[in-house]
C-alpha positions as MATLAB code, in Angstrom:
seq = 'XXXXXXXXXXXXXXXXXXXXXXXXXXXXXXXXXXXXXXXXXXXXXXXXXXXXXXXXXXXXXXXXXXXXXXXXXXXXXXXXXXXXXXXXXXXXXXXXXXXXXXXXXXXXXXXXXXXXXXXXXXXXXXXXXXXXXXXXXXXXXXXXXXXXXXXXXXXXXXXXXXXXXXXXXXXXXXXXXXXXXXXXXXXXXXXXXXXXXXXXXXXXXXXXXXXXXXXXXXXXXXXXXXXXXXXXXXXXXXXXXXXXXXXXXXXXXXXXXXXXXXXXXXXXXXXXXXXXXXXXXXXXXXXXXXXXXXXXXXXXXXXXXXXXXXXXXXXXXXXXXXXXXXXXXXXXXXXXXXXXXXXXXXXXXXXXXXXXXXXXXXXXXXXXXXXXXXXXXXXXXXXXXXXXXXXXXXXXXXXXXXXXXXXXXXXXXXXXXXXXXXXXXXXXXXXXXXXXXXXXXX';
ca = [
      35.310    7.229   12.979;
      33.709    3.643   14.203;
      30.795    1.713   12.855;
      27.145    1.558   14.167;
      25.354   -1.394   13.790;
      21.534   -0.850   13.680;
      19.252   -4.220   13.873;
      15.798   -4.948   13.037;
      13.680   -4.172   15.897;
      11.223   -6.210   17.787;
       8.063   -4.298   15.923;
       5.073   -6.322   18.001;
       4.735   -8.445   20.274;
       4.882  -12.348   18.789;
       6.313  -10.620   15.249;
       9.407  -13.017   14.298;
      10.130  -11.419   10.917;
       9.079   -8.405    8.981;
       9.396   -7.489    5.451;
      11.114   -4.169    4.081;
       8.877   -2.137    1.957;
      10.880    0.795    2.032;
      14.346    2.488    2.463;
      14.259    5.858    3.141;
      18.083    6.490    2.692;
      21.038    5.089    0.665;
      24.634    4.568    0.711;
      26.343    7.578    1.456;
      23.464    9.431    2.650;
      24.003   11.741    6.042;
      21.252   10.825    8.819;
      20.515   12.673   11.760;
      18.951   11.292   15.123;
      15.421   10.065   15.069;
      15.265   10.658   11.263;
      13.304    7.390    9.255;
      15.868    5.121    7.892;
      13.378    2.582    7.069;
       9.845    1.403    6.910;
       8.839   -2.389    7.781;
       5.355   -4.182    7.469;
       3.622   -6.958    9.594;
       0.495   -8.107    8.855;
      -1.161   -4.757    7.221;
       0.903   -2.688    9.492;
       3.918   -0.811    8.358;
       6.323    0.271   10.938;
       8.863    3.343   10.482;
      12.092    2.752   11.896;
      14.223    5.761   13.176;
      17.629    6.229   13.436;
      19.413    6.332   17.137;
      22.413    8.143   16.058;
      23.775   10.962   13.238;
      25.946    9.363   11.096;
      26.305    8.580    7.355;
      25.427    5.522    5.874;
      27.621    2.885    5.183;
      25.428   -0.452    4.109;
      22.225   -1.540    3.911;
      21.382   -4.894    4.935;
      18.311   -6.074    3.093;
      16.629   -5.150   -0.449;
      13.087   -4.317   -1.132;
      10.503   -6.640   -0.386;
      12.615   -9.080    1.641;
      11.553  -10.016    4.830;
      14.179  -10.083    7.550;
      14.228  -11.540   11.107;
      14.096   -9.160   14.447;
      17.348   -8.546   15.682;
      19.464   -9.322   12.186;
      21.743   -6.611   11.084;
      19.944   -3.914    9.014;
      21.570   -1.232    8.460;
      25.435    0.435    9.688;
      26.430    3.736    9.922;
      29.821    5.164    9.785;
      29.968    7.816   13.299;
      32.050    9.947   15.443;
      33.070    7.969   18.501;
      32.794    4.717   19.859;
      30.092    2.488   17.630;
      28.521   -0.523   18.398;
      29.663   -2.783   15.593;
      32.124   -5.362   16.157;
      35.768   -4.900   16.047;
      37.872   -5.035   12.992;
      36.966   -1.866   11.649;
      35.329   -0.891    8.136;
      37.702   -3.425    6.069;
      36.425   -6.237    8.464;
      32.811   -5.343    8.542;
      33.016   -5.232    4.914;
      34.970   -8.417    3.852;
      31.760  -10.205    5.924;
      29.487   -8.956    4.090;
      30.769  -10.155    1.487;
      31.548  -13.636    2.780;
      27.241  -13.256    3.822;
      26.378  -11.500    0.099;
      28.873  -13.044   -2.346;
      26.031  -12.171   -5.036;
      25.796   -8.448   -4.134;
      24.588   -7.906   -8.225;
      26.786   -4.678   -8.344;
      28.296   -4.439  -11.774;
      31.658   -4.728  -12.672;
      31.362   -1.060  -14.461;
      29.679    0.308  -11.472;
      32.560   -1.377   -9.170;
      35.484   -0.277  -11.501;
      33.755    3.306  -11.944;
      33.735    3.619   -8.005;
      37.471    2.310   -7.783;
      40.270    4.306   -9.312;
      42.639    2.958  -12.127;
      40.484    0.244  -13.136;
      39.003    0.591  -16.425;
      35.193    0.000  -16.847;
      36.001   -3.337  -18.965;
      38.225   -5.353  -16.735;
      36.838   -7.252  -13.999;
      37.389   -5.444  -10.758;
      39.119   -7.501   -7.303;
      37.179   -5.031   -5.191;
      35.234   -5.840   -2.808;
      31.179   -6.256   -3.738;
      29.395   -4.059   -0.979;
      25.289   -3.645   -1.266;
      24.053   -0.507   -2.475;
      21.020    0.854   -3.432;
      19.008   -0.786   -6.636;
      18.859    2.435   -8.133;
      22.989    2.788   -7.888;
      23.458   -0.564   -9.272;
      21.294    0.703  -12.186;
      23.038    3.918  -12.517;
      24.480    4.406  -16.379;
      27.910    4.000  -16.925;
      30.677    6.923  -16.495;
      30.257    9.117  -19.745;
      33.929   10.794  -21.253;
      32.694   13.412  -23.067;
      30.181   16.351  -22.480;
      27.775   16.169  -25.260;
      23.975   16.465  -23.645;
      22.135   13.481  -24.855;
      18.859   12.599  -23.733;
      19.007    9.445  -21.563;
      16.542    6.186  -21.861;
      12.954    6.577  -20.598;
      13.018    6.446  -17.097;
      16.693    6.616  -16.922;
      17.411    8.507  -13.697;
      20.328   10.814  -14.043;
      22.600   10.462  -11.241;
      23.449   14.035   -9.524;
      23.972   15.569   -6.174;
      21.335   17.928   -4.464;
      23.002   20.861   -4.967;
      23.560   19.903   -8.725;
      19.795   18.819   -8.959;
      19.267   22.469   -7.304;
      20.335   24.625   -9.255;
      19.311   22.626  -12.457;
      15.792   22.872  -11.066;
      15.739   26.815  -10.331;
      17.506   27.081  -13.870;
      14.758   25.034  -15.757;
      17.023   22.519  -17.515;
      15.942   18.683  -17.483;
      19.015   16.953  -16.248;
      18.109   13.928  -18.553;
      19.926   16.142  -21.400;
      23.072   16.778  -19.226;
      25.752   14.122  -19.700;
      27.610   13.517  -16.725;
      31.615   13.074  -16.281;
      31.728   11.942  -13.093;
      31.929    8.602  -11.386;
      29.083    6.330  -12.715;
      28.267    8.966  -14.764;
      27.403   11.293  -11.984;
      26.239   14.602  -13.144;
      28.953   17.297  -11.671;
      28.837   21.369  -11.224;
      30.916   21.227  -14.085;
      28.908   19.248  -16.335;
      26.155   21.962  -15.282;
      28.382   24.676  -16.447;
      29.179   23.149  -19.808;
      25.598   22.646  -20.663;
      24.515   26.205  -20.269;
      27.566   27.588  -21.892;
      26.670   25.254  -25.067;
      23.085   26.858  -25.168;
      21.303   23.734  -23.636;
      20.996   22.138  -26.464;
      18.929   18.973  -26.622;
      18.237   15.988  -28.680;
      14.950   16.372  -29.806;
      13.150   13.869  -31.706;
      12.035   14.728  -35.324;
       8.474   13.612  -34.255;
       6.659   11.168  -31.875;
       9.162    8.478  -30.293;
       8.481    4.909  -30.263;
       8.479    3.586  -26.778;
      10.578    0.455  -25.823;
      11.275    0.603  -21.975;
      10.026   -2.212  -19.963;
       9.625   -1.091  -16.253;
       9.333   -4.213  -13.624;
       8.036   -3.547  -10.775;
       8.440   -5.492   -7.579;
       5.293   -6.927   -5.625;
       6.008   -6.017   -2.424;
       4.540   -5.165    0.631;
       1.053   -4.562    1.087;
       0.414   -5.255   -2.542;
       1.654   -8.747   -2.724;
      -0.536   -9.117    0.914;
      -3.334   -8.452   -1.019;
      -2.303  -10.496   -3.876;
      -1.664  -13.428   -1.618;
      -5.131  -13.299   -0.180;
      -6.995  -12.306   -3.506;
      -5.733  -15.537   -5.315;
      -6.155  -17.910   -1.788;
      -9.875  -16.214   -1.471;
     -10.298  -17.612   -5.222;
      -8.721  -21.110   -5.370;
     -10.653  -21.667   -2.525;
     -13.673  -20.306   -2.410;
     -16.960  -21.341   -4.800;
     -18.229  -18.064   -5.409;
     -22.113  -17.261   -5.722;
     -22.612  -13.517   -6.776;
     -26.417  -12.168   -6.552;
     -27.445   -8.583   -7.442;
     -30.330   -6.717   -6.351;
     -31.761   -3.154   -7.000;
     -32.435   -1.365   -4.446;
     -34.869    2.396   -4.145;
     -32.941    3.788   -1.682;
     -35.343    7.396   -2.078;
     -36.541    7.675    1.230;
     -33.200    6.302    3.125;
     -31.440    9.552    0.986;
     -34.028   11.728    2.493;
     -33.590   10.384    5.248;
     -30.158   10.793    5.350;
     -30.060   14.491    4.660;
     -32.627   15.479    6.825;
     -30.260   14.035    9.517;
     -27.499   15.476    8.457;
     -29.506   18.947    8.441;
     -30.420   18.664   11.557;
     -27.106   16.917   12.966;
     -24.854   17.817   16.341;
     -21.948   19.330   15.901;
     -20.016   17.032   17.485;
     -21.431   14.180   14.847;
     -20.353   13.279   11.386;
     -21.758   13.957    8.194;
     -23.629   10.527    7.518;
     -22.670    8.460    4.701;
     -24.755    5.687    3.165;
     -22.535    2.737    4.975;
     -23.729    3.297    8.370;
     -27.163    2.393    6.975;
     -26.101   -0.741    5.505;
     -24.187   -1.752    8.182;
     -27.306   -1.209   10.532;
     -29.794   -3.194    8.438;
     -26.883   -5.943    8.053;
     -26.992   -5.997   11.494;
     -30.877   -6.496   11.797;
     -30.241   -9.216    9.432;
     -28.215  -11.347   10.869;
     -29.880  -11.682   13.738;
     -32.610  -13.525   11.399;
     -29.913  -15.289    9.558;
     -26.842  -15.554   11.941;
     -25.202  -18.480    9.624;
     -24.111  -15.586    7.100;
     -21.636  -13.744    9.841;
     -19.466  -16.835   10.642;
     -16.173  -18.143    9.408;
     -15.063  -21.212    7.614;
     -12.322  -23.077    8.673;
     -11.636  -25.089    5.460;
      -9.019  -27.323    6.951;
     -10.555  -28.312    9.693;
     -14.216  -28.248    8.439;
     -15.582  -26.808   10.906;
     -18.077  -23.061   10.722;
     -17.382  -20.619   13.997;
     -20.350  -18.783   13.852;
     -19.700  -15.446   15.500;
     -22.520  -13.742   18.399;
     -20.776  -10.455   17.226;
     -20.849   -8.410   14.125;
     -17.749   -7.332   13.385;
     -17.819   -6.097   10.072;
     -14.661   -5.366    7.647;
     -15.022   -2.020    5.583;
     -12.825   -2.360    2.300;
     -10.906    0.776    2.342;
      -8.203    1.976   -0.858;
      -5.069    3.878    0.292;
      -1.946    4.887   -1.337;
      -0.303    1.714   -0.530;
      -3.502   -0.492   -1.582;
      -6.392   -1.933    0.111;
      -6.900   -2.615    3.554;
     -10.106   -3.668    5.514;
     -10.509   -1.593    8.724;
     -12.942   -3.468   11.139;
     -15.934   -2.165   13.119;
     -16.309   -4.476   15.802;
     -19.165   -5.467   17.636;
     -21.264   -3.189   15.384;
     -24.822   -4.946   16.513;
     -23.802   -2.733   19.741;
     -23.474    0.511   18.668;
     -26.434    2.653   17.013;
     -26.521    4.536   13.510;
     -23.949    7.669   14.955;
     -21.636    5.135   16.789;
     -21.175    3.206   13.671;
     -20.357    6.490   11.318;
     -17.786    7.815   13.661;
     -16.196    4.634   14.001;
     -15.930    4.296   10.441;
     -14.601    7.447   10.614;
     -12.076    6.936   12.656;
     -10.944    3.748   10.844;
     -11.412    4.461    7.109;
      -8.613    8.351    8.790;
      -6.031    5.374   10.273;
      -6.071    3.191    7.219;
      -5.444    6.263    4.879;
      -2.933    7.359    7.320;
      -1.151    4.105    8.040;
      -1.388    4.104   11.225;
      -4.482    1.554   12.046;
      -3.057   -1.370   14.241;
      -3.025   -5.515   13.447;
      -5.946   -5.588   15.957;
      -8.192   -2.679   13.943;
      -7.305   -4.503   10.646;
      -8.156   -8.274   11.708;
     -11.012  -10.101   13.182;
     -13.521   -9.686   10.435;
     -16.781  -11.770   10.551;
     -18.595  -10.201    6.889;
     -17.321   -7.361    5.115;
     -18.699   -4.210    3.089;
     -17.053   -3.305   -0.158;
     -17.621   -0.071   -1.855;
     -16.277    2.276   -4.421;
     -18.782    5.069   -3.655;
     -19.497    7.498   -6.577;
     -17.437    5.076   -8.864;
     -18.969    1.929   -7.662;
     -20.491    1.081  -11.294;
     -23.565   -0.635  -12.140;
     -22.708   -3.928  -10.996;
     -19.145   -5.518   -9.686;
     -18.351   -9.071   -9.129;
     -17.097   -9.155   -5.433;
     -14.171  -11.037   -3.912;
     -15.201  -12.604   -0.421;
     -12.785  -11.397    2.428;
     -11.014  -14.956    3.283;
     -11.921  -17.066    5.465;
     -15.336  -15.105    5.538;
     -18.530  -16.496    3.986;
     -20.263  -13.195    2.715;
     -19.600   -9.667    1.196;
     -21.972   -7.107    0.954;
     -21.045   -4.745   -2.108;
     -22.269   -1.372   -2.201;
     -22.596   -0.003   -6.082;
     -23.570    3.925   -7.084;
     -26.812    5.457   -6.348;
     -28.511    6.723   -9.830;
     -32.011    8.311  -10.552;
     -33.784    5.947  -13.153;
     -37.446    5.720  -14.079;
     -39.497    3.353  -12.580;
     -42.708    1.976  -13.161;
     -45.479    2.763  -10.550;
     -48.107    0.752  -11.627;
     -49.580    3.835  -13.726;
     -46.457    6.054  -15.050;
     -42.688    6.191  -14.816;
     -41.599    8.037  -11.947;
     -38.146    9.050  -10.926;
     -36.526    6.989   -8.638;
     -32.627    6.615   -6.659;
     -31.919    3.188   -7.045;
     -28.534    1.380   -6.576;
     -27.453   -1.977   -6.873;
     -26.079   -4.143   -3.872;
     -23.299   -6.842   -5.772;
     -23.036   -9.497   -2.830;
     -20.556  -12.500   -2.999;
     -21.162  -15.731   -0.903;
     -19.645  -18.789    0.035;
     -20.696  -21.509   -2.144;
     -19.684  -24.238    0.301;
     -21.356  -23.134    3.292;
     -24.430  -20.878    1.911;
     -26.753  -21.978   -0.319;
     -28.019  -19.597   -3.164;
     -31.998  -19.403   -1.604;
     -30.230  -18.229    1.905;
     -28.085  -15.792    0.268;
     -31.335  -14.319   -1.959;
     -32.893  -14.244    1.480;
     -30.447  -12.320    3.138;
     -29.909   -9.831    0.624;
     -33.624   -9.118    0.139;
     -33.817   -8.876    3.884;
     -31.128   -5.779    3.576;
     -33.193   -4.799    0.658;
     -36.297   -4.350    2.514;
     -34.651   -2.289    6.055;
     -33.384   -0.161    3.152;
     -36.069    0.439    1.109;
     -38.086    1.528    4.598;
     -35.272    2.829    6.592;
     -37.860    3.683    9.702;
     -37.253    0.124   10.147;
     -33.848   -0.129   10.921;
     -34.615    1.447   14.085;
     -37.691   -0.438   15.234;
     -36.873   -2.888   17.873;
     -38.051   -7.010   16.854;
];
C-alpha cells in the first residue's frame, strides 16, 4: 500500500488559484477512477475534478471555501502499488502535515475517540490529521444504549449499510445512540433499538428552538456578495420606473409562437426587450458603455452585448448575449436559450459569463410591481423587467382592460444624467408599446 498525491490542476488558461466549493468525498471514503473528488470555481465557473486512480482516501488538503494555488497538494489517497507521493511512507506524509497544519481544529475527544486507550478527557499526543468539518463536529462516543434524540441538526454518524437498513426499516437514526467510535452508530446499536421497541424521546408539546446554524459564504455566493456590495459603495444609483401596455407585443408574441418553426423556440418576452434595447442604443449609445472608475475614463462599446441575470441552484449568474444588435428576434431567443440551459447546468464558460456592456434583470411571473435594481459593475445601466398584469385603464371615454408591466431600470449616477435615462427608457417604452416597430429599419 503507497500514497497518491493528487494536486490542484491547472483549470484555465492564466487561472493561478481556485477556490474549493465542494468536496465530494471524505476521509476514509473508497474512490474509484474518474469518480469527482472535488469541485473548484474560477471566476463563475466551477470545475469538477476527477480522480486518476481507485484508492481510499487518506487527507484532504484544503477546507471549504479556501482558495488554493494550481499544482499545491490537494488531496492523497492510500493505493495498491507504487504511488506518487514522496517517500517516507504514511507516518512521514503525515507528521508534515502536521508541521504545514499545526491548527488542524480536530478535538481532543474526537482524537482520543479515534485512538485506543486514551480516554476522551486527557489530551491526546496523536498526531492532528485534517478531516472532514462534519467529523470534527461529530458528537462524542456515547457508553450506553439508551435512544435519545440528538440536537437539531445533529447528524448521526453511521455507515451506509447501517443508514440502509435504518432507512428500509423506518427508524430516524437521530433516536439511535451510538457505541462506537465518535459515537458512530453500529449494527449493534441498530439491533438494540428495535429489540427495545424504538422507543423515542418525544417532547410533551412544541420544542423551543435554540440551534444556531453558520453557514459559510463561499463560492459563487460570496462572488456575488463581493460584487453586490462593490456595485453599491461605488455606484450613485438613479432608479426610474415606467408602465408599460405591452397588449399588442403579447399578441404579438403568441401569434408567433402559433405560427412558429419547429426548429424555433417558444418566444419569451426578453427577446423583445432586448431588440428594442438594441434600437435604442443606437439613438443613445452613451447608455451601453463601461466606466472605468479608477482611471476615469467611459469605453463606450459599438456592440451590444447584453448580460441576462439568470438564478441557479448555486446563485446568480449573468449569461451574456453578445453582439445582440447582430442577430434578429429568433437569434436572440435561442441564444438565450442556450445560455440561461448552461448557467442552470453549470457548465457556461468565463467567456459566456463576462464581457457585459448593459444587462436585463428579471424575475418573470414573480417579478413584483416594482424592484429597485442593482447595476451589473462596472456597467452604467440595467434594464429590469417586472410582471405583466391586466389593469384598467383609462381610454379617454371608459376603463378598458389593459396588460401593463412595469420596467424598474437602474443607472449610473456619475455618468448618466436622470433626463437621458427617462429618455432611454421611454424610448424602450415606445418600440414596446408598438412592437411593429422593432422591426422597421431607421
Amino acid at each position: 500500500m503507497s500514497e497518491h498525491l493528487i494536486k490542484m490542476p491547472d483549470v484555465g488558461e492564466g487561472i493561478a488559484e481556485a477556490e474549493l466549493v465542494e468536496w465530494h468525498v471524505k476521509v476514509g471514503d473508497l474512490v474509484r477512477e474518474d469518480m469527482v473528488l472535488a469541485a473548484v470555481m474560477t471566476d463563475k465557473a466551477t470545475v469538477e475534478i476527477p480522480s486518476p486512480v481507485d484508492g481510499e482516501v487518506a487527507w484532504l488538503g484544503a477546507e471549504i471555501g479556501e482558495v488554493v494555488a494550481i499544482g499545491s497538494p490537494l488531496i492523497r489517497l492510500n493505493v495498491e502499488g507504487k504511488g506518487t507521493a514522496s517517500s517516507g511512507g504514511k507516518a512521514g506524509a503525515r507528521a508534515a502535515e502536521e508541521q504545514a497544519q499545526p491548527d488542524a481544529g480536530v478535538t481532543d475527544a474526537v482524537v482520543a475517540a479515534k485512538t485506543p486507550g486514551v480516554a476522551p478527557d486527557q489530551p491526546s499526543n496523536s498526531v492532528a490529521r485534517h478531516v472532514p468539518q462534519d467529523v470534527r463536529r461529530g458528537p462524542e462516543p456515547r457508553l450506553h444504549a439508551a435512544p435519545v434524540m440528538r440536537a437539531e441538526g445533529e447528524r448521526p454518524i453511521a455507515s451506509p449499510a447501517v443508514r440502509l437498513r435504518a432507512r428500509e426499516a423506518g427508524i430516524d437514526l437521530r433516536q439511535v445512540s451510538g457505541t462506537g467510535p465518535a459515537g458512530r452508530i453500529t449494527h449493534e446499536d441498530l439491533d438494540a433499538f428495535i429489540a427495545h421497541g424504538r422507543q423515542a424521546a418525544k417532547a410533551p408539546g412544541p420544542a423551543q428552538k435554540t440551534s444556531v446554524e453558520q453557514i459559510k459564504v463561499v463560492g459563487l455566493r460570496r462572488k456575488i456578495a463581493e460584487k453586490m456590495a462593490i456595485s453599491k459603495s461605488r455606484i450613485p444609483h438613479i432608479t426610474y420606473v415606467e408602465e408599460v401596455d405591452v397588449t399588442a407585443l403579447e399578441d404579438l408574441r403568441a401569434a408567433l409562437n402559433a405560427s412558429k418553426r419547429a426548429d424555433r423556440p417558444k418566444l419569451t418576452l426578453l427577446p423583445f426587450v432586448m431588440q428594442a434595447m438594441v434600437k435604442a442604443i443606437a439613438e443613445y449609445p452613451h447608455l451601453n458603455a463601461i466606466y472605468d472608475d479608477d482611471a476615469g475614463v467611459i469605453h463606450q462599446h459599438g456592440g451590444v452585448h447584453i448580460g441576462i441575470a439568470t438564478q441557479t441552484n448555486a446563485g446568480l449568474v449573468v449569461p451574456v448575449v453578445q453582439h445582440a444588435e447582430g442577430r434578429d428576434l429568433w437569434g436572440c431567443a435561442i441564444e438565450l436559450n442556450r445560455l440561461a440551459e448552461a448557467a442552470k447546468a453549470g457548465t457556461a464558460t468565463r467567456e459566456e459569463l463576462s464581457g457585459s456592456t448593459i444587462t436585463i434583470t428579471s424575475l418573470g411571473a414573480m417579478g413584483g410591481i416594482v424592484t429597485t435594481p442593482v447595476i451589473n459593475y462596472p456597467e452604467v445601466a440595467i434594464i429590469g423587467v417586472n410582471k405583466i398584469m391586466v389593469r384598467p385603464v383609462w381610454d379617454g371615454a371608459t376603463f378598458i382592460p389593459r396588460k401593463m408591466m412595469n420596467l424598474s431600470s437602474s443607472f449610473d449616477h456619475r455618468v448618466i444624467d436622470g433626463w437621458d435615462a427617462a429618455v432611454f427608457v421611454q424610448r424602450i417604452k415606445t418600440l414596446l408599446e408598438a412592437p411593429a416597430m422593432i422591426f422597421v429599419e431607421a
